[in-house]
Every structure is written in C-alpha cells, then in structure tokens.
C-alpha positions in Angstrom: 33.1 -13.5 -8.1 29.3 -12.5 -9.3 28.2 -14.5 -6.1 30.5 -12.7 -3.6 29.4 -9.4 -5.1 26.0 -10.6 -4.5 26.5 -11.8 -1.0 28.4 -8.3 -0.5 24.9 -6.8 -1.2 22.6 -8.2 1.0 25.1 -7.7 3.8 25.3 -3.9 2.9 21.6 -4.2 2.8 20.9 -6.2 5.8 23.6 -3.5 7.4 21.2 -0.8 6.6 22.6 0.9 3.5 19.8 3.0 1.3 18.1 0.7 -1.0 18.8 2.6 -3.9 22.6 2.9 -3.0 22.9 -0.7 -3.4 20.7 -1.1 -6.3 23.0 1.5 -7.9 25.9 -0.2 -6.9 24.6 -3.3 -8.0 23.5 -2.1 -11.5 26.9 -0.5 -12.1 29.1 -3.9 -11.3 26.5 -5.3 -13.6 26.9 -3.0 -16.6 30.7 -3.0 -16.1 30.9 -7.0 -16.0 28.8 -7.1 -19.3 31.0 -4.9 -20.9 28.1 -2.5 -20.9 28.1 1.7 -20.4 26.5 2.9 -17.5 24.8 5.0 -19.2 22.2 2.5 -19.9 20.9 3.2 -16.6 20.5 7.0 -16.9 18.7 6.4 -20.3 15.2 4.3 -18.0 15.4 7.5 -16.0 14.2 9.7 -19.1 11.6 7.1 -20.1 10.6 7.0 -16.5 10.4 11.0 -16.4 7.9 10.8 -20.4 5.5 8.9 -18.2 2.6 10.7 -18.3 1.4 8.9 -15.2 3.9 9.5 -13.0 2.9 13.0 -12.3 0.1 11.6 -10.3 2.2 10.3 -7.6 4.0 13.7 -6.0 0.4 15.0 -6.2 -1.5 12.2 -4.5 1.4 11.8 -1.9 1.3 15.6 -1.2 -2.4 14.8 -0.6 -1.7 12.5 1.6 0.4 14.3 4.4 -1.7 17.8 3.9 -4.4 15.4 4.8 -2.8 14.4 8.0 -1.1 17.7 9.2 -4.9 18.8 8.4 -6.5 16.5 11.2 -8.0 14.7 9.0 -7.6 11.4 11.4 -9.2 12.6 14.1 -12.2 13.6 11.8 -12.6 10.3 10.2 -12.5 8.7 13.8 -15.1 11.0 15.2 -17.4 10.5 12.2 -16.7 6.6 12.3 -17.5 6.2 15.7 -20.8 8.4 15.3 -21.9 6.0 12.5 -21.0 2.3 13.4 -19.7 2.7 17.1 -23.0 1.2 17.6 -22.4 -2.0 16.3 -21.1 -4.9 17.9 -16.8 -4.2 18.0 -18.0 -0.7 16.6 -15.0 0.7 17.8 -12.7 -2.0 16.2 -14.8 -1.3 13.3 -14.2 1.9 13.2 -10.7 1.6 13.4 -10.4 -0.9 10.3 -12.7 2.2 8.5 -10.5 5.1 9.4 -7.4 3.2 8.7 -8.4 2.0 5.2 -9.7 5.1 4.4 -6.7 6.8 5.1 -4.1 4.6 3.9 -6.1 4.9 0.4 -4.7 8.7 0.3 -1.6 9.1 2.8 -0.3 5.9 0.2 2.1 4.4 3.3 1.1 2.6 6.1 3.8 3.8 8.4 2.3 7.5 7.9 -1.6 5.7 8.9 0.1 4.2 11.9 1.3 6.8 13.1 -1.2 9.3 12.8 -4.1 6.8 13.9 -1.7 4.7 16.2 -1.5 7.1 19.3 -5.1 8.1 18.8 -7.2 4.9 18.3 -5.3 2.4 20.9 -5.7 4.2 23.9 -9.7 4.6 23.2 -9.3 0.6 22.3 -8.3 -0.1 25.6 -10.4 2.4 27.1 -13.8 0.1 26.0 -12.0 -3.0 27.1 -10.7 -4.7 24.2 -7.7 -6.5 25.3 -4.1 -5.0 24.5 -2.9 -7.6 22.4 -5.9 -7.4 20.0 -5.5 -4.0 19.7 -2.4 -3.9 18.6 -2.8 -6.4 16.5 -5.6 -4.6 15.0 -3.9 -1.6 14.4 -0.7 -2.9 13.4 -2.7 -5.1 10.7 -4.6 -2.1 9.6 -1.7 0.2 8.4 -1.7 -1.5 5.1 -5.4 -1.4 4.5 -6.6 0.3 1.7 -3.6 0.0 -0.4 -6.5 -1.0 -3.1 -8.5 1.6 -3.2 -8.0 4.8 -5.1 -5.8 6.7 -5.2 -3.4 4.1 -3.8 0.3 4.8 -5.0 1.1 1.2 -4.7 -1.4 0.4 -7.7 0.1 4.0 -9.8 3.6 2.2 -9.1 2.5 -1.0 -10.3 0.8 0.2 -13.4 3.8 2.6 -14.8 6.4 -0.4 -14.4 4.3 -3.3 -16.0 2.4 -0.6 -18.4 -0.8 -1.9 -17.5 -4.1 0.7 -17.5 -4.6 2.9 -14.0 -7.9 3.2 -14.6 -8.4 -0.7 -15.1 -6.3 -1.5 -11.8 -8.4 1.0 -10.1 -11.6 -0.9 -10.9 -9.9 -4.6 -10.1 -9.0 -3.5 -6.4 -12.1 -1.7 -5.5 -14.1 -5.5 -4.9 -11.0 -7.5 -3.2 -10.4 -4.3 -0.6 -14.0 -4.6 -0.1 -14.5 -7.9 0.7 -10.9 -8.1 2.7 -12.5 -4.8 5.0 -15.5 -7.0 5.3 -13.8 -10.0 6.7 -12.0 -7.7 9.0 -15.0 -6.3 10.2 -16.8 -10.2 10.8 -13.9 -10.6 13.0 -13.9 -7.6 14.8 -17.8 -7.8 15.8 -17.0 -11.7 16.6 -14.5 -10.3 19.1 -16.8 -7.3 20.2 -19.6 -9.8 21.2 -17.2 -12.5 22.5 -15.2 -9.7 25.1 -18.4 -8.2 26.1 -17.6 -4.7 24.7 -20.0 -1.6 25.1 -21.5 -0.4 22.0 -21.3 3.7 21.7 -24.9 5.0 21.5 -25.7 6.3 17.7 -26.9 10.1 18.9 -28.6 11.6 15.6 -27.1 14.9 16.8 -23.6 13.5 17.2 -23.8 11.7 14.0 -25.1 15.0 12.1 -21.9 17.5 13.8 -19.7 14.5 12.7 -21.0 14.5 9.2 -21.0 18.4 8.9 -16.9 18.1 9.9 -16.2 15.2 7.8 -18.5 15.3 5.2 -15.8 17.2 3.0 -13.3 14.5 3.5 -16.0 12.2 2.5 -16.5 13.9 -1.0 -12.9 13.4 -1.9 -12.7 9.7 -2.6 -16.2 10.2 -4.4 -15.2 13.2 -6.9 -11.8 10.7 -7.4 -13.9 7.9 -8.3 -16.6 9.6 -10.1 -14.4 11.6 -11.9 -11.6 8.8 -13.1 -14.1 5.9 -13.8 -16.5 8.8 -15.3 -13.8 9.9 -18.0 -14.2 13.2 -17.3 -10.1 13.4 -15.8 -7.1 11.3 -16.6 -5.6 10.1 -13.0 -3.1 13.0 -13.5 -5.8 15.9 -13.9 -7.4 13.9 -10.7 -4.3 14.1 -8.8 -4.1 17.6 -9.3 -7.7 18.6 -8.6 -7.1 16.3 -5.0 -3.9 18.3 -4.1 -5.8 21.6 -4.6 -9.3 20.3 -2.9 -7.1 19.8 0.4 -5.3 22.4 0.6 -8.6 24.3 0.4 -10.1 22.2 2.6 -7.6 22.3 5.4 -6.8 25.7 4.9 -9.9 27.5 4.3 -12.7 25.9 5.2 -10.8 23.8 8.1 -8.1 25.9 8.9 -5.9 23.6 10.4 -3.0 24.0 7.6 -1.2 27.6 8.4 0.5 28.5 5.1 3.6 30.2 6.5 4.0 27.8 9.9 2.8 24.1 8.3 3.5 24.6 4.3 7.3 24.3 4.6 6.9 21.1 6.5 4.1 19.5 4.0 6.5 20.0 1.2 9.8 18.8 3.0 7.5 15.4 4.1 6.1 15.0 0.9 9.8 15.6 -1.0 11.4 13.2 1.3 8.4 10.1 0.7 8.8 10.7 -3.1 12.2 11.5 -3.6 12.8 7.8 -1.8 10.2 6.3 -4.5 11.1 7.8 -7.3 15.0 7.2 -6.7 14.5 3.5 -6.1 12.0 2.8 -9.1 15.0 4.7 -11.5 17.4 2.9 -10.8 16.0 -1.0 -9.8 14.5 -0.2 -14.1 18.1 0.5 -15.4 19.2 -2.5 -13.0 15.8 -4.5 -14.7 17.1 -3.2 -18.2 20.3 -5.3 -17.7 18.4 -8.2 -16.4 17.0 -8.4 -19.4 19.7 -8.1 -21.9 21.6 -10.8 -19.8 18.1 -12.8 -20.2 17.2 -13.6 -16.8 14.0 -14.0 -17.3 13.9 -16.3 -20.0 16.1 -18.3 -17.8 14.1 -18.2 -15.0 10.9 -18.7 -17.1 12.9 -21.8 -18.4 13.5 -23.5 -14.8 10.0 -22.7 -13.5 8.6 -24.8 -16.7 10.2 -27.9 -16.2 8.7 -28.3 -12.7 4.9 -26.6 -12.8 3.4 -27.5 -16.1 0.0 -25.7 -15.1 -1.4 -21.9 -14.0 -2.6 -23.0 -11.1 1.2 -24.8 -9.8 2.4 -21.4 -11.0 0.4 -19.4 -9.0 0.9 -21.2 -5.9 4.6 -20.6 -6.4 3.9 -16.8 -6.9 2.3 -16.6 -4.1 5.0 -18.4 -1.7 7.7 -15.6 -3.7 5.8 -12.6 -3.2 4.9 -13.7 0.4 8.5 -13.7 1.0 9.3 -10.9 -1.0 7.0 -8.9 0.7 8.4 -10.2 4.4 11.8 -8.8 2.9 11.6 -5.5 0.9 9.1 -2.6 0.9 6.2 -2.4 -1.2 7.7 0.3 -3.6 10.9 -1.4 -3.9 9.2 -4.8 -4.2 7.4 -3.4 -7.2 10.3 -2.1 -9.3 12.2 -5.6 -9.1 9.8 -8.1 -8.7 7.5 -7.1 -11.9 9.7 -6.7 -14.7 10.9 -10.9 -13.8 7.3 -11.9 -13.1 5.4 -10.4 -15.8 6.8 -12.6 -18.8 6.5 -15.6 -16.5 2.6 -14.4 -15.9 2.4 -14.3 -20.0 3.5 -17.8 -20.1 0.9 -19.3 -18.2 -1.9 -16.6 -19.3 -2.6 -15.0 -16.5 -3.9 -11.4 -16.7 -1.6 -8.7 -15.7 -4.2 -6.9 -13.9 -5.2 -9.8 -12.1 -1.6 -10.3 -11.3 -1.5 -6.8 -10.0 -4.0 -7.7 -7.1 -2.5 -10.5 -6.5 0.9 -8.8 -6.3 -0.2 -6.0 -4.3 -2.2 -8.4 -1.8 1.1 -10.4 -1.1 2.8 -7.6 -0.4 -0.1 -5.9 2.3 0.1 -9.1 4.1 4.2 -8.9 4.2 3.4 -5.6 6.0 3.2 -7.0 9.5 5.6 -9.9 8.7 8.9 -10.7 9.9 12.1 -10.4 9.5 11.7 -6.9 7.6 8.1 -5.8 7.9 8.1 -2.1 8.1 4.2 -2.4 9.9 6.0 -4.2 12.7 8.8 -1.9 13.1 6.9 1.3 12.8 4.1 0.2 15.2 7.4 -0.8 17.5 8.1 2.5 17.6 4.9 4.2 18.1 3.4 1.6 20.5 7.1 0.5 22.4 6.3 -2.7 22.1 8.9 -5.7 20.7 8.5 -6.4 17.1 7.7 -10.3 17.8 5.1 -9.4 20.4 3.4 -7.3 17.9 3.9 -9.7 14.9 2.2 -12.1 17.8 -1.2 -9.9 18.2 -1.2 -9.7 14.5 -1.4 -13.1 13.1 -5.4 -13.5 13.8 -5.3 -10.8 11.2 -2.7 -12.1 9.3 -4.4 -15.6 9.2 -7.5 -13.8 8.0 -5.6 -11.6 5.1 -4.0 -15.1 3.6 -7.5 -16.5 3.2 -8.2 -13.3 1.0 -5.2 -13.9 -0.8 -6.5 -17.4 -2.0 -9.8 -16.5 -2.7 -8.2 -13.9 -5.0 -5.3 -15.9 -6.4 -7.8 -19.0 -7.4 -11.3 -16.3 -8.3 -10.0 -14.1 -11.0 -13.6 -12.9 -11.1 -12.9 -11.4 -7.9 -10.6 -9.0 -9.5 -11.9 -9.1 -13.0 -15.2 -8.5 -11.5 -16.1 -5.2 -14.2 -15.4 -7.2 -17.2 -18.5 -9.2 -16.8 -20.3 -6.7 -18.5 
C-alpha cells in the first residue's frame, strides 16, 4: 500500500500537480498511517514563521523583479559591453557578467532568462557567434550567480539546515568566481576561434555607461560591505535593498511608475514567494515525519555498509544531487533533500557549509538538464526552440560546470577559503 501511494505521487507529479499539493498530500497519508495528528505539520509552519531570517527573502525577491521592471538588464548589458566588449568573446563575456549579476538579485533563473534572453541572443548572433552557442550560452547562464549575495537559494539553504547566512555568503563568493572565470576562458576560446569582432572600448561610451549603471553597481557593494562589515543583519540588508531600488528606479531612473508598475511588482513578487514559502512549509512538516519514522538513520545505516570513507560518500552525493537537481527545482530540492543529507554529512564530517556549496552547485548544473530542468523549458519558451536541441548547445557549458563541481567537492578550501585566517 505505502508503495502504491508513492507511485500515486510521482504520477500526480509527473502529471503536473503543484508541488506543494502533493507534498501536502503526501505528508497527510503519512501522519494518518503513523497514527499521527496532522497537526504536526501546521506546528513547522510557526517555527518556520520565528525565523528571523526568513524575512530576508520577500524583500530580496521584491528586489529582484523591481530590478527588472526597472530596466535594469539593459543597463548592465550596455555597461558590460562598454567595459569588456573589447576583449576577445567580449560579447559572450558580457553576457555571462550580466546574467550572473542578475541572477544574484532576481534569485530565479527563469526570471534572468527571460529578461536577458530576448535581449542578448539577437546581438549574439548579430557579431557572428553561431546559434547553437548562443543558446547554449544563455541557457547555461540563467543559473549563474546563484552564489553570490543576496542569492535566495543560499537564504533557503541556511534557514532549513540552521547554518550561518553570513558564513554561506562568504563560502560562495570564491567558487562563483572561479566558475564565471572558466566560463569566460571558454567564451574568449570561442571568440578567437569564430573570428568574432571585438566592440571598440570608447572612454566616452564607457563613462555614459558607468554614469547609468553605476547605481546598480553600488548595490551588491553596500550588500557586501554592509553584511560581511557587521554593520546589518541579512534582514536589515534586505530591507535597505528593497528601499535602494525602489529609489533608484523610481526616482533617480524613473522607469518604475508607482500607480501603472507597483501593482504588478507586488502581484510578481507575491506569486515567486508565496510558491517558496508554501513548498518549504510543508516539505518541513513532511521532513518532521521523516524523522520520527527514522529515515535517516536508516538510510545513514545502508549508505555505511557500502562507502566506509568521505571521499566514497561524496561521490555518491554528488551522483544524488545531480539527479535531484535534473528532477525537482532548486527551492523544492532544498527543503527535502537537506533535512536526509545533513545527518549523513555529520557522519562522515563534512562541513555543512561546505556541503551547502556543494549542494547548491549540483543543483545550478541540474538547471539546464533533462528530463525536468526548468533552464531548458523556460529558454524553450523564450527562444522556441526544442528542449533537447537546447539541452544540446548547452553541454559545452555543462561539461565545464561539472569540472567546478569536482574541484569544489574534493577542495574544501575552495569553499572554506575565509577560514584560513
């Protein structure tokens, strides 16, 4: 019976049904075959809504889509291009830039693809890069930056496994870096390799481009001066960014028209976290049963009598989250995936922040890959192109992204980099 239930879930899920309706589901057939209330589920809520992080995430997502109502894409483009369009795949380059930069604050990748998409392939094409490596390039990019601050993928990951924001903050800043950096080897290999014009660097381009976007520039800045500073808790700087935008794009910009363009802001913002914060409720109450019927110790039990060592464990992590990743979205991924993995991470002392990257990495790369990454369908829809074509054009990048993901798995330094000191 518990394995046809099961079965009956996936198929509602694979049908389409809302995530959290078959979570829900799935938590109350639990509770009711463990002889347990229900109620158990509505208590995770509460200590979900005492977080005093979780404040941070309406506020950076709000952010996010002010920033993109606001123009802010085709700021960051023009400025990018004005500073590295000169350099060989400098529009590639500047691409990767705008798209990591903005994924950092919209906190989706299906928001950065759409609101970079339509602008960045045509001028791709335009310079002569072929167009199955620039879709590939842009379908990749959408998940950039989920490392960097203010990333709601970290906030997520740090108020389910309790682990410091600040601290995750710090670990993602060097593997997004050196994972941009990759992308950017690549993209002037295939810059000098197609032949592809450079754009001129014009000091007077540059300069009008860095009077428009300088304020945009200040943002991630005054985020990470003021977080890794201690002058602002991640809540107070969530705050402060939701009320430098709306200032920006509505006063100095005036792109964001408070009785047309508000209304809309809100209702996109309401619907992005009302759909995280309704999932990560109830996949904890359904987590909370998990644990009294002690899954995890099981599963702990079973993954110890075949990988006696971290580094056996970690390869299997990586092949789960990889798969995870190809099958769930990052936010729901988070929710059910942590509270199993965590004790089994204990067990074979690995750090929980280093477990975060790695975690989050995985889950980037399942982005743009099949049969449910939402990078491939979204980029579908913006581009009209099949999903298997565009998981095609992708796998340079995806090739690249999985060599990140070892260097990270197997250098904890490389996330752990600020503990040195």
């Amino acid at each position: 019976m518990a394995a046809a239930i099961v079965l009956l879930l996936l198929l509602c899920a694979g049908l389409g049904v809302p995530l959290f309706a078959v979570l829900g589901a799935g938590s109350l057939l639990a509770a009711h075959a463990s002889g347990l209330d229900p109620a158990i589920l509505v208590i995770e809520l509460n200590r979900l809504a005492s977080s005093p992080n979780l404040l941070a995430i309406p506020l950076f997502t709000f952010a996010g889509v002010v920033l993109a109502h606001g123009g802010a894409p085709q700021r960051l483009v023009a400025l990018f291009n004005a500073l590295l369009g000169w350099l060989p795949g400098g529009l590639a380059s500047v691409a990767l830039c705008s798209c990591a930069f903005f994924t950092a604050f919209s906190g989706a990748s299906g928001i950065t693809i759409m609101a970079l998409g339509g602008l960045l392939l045509p001028m791709l094409e335009a310079v002569g890069y072929p167009e199955r490596y620039s879709l590939g390039l842009l379908t990749a990019s959408g998940s950039l930056g989920l490392l960097f601050p203010p990333s709601l993928a970290v906030l997520l990951y740090g108020i389910v496994a309790g682990v410091d924001i600040d601290q995750l903050f710090r670990a993602g800043l060097l593997p997004g870096a050196i994972l941009l950096l990759m992308l950017l080897a690549y993209a002037g290999y295939k810059g000098i390799h197609a032949r592809i014009p450079r754009h001129p660097f014009r000091l007077a381009e540059a300069a009008r481009a860095l009077r428009a976007g300088l304020w945009d520039l200040l943002l991630p800045a005054g985020i990470l001066l003021g977080i890794f500073g201690g002058f602002v808790t991640v809540s107070e700087a969530a705050a402060g960014t939701a009320a430098y935008v709306l200032v920006l794009e509505s006063v100095i910009h005036r792109n964001l028209h408070w009785g047309r363009d508000l209304w809309r802001v809100v209702r996109d913002t309401s619907v992005l976290v009302g759909s995280i914060l309704i999932i990560l409720g109830i996949a904890m109450g359904l987590t909370n049963l998990l644990v009294d019927a002690q899954i995890p110790g099981r599963l702990l039990s079973a993954i110890e009598r075949h990988v006696h060592s971290p580094l056996g464990f970690l390869m299997l992590l990586n092949l789960l989250l990889l798969g995870v990743g190809a099958m769930m979205d990052i936010f729901s991924a988070i929710v059910v995936v942590v509270p199993l993995i965590l004790p089994l991470t204990h067990r074979y002392g690995i750090d929980p922040v280093h477990l975060g990257i790695i975690l989050l990495a995985n889950l980037e790369i399942g982005y743009a890959t099949p049969p449910v990454g939402i990078n491939l369908f979204i980029a579908s829809q913006r581009f009209h192109r099949p999903v298997l074509a565009l998981f095609r054009a992708a796998v340079p990048f995806l090739a690249i992204m999985l060599l990140w993901l070892l260097i990270l798995t197997y250098v904890p330094a490389v996330s752990l980099w600020w503990r040195s000191g």
